[in-house]
C-alpha positions as CSV (number, residue, x, y, z in Angstrom):
1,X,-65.7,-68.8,21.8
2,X,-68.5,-70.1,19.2
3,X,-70.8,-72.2,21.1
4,X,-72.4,-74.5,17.7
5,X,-75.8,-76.2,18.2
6,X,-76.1,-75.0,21.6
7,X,-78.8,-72.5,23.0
8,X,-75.9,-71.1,26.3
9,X,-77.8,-68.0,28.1
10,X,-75.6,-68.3,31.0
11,X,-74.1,-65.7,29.6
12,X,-76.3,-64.1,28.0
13,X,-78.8,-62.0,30.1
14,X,-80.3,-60.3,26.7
15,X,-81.2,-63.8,25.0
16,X,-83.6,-64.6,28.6
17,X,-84.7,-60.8,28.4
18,X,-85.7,-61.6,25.2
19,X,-88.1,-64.4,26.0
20,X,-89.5,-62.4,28.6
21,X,-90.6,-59.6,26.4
22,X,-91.8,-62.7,23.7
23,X,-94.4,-63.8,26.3
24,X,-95.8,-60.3,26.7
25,X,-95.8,-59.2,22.8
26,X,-97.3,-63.0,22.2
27,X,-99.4,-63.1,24.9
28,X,-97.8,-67.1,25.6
29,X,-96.5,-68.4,28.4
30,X,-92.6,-69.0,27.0
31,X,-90.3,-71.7,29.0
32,X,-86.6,-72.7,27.7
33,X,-84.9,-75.7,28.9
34,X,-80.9,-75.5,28.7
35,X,-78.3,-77.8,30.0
36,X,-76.2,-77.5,33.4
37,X,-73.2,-76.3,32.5
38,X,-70.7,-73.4,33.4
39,X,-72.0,-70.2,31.3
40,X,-75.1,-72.4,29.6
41,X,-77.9,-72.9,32.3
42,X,-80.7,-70.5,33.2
43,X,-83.5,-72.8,32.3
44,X,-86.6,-70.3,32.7
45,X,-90.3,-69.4,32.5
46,X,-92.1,-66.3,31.6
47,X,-95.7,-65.3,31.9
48,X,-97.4,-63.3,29.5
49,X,-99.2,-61.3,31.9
50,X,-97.3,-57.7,32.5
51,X,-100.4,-55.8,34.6
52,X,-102.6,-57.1,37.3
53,X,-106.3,-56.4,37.4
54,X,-105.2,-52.5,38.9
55,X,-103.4,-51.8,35.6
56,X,-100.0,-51.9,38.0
57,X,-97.2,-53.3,36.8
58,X,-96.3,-57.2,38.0
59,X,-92.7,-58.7,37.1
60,X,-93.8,-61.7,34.7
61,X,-91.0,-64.3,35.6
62,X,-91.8,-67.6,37.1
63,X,-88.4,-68.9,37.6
64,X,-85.0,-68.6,36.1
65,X,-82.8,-71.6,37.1
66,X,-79.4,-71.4,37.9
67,X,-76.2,-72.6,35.4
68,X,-75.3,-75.6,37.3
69,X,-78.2,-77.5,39.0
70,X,-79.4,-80.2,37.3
71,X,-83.1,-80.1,38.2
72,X,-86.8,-80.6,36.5
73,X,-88.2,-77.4,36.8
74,X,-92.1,-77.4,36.5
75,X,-93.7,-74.3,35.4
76,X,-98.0,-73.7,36.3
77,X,-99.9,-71.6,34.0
78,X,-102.8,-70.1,35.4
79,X,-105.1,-70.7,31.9
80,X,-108.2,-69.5,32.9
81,X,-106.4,-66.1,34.1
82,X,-104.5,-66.1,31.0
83,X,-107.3,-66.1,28.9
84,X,-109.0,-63.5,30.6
85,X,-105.6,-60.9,30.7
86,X,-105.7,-61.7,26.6
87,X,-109.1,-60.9,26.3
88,X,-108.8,-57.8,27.7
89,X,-105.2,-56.3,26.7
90,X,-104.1,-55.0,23.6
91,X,-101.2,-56.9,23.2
92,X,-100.9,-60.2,21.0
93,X,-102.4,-60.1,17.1
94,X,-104.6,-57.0,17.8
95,X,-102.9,-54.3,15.7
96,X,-100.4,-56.4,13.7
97,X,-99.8,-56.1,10.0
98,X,-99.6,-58.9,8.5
99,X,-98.5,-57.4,5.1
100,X,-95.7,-55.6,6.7
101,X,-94.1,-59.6,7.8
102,X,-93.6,-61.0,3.9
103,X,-90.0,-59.8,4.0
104,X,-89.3,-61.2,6.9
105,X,-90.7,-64.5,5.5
106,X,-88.2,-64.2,2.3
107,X,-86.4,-67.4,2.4
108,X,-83.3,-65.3,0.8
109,X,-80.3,-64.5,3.3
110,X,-78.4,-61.4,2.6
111,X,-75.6,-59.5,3.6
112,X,-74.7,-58.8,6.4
113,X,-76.4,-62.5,7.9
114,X,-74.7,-64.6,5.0
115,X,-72.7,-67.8,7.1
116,X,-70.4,-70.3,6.1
């Protein structure tokens, strides 16, 4: 089934993995809002902050809603500890290569990503 227009991760454990591992390479906190529905839900949050202050590793969800509830979620960022984790870690625009992105910015869509 094609779901059109619709961002469904019921379903789709990669797509939330996938926002998880966005907050850490960005170093942003990353939230997704989807609708209560069978195989869409799974509203969720994600910290950017992977270590605590011991270099051990911390699980960086906040939440991750459910399919069917229909409920305002409200996710708190601690800012002041977020700005002190991307001060110090290596993550974020620290070693990134700008030159290496221009491709990726090519407006031209090729084979094998061409749609109707």
């Amino acid at each position: 089934m094609f779901l059109e227009n619709k961002n469904y991760c019921g379903a789709m454990r990669p797509r939330i993995q996938a926002l998880s591992t966005r907050a850490y390479e960005n170093m942003v906190g990353v939230i997704m809002a989807n609708p209560p529905e069978e195989n869409a839900g799974c509203s969720c949050a994600f910290s950017p902050i992977c270590w605590d202050e011991d270099g051990n590793c911390v699980d960086n969800t906040i939440f991750i809603g459910d399919e069917l509830t229909s409920k305002i979620y409200y996710a708190e960022f601690d800012l002041e500890r977020l700005r002190k984790y991307r001060s110090s870690e290596m993550m974020g625009n620290t070693f990134r290569k700008v030159k290496a992105y221009s491709e990726l910015l090519n407006p031209e869509i090729k084979a094998p990503f061409i749609r109707d």
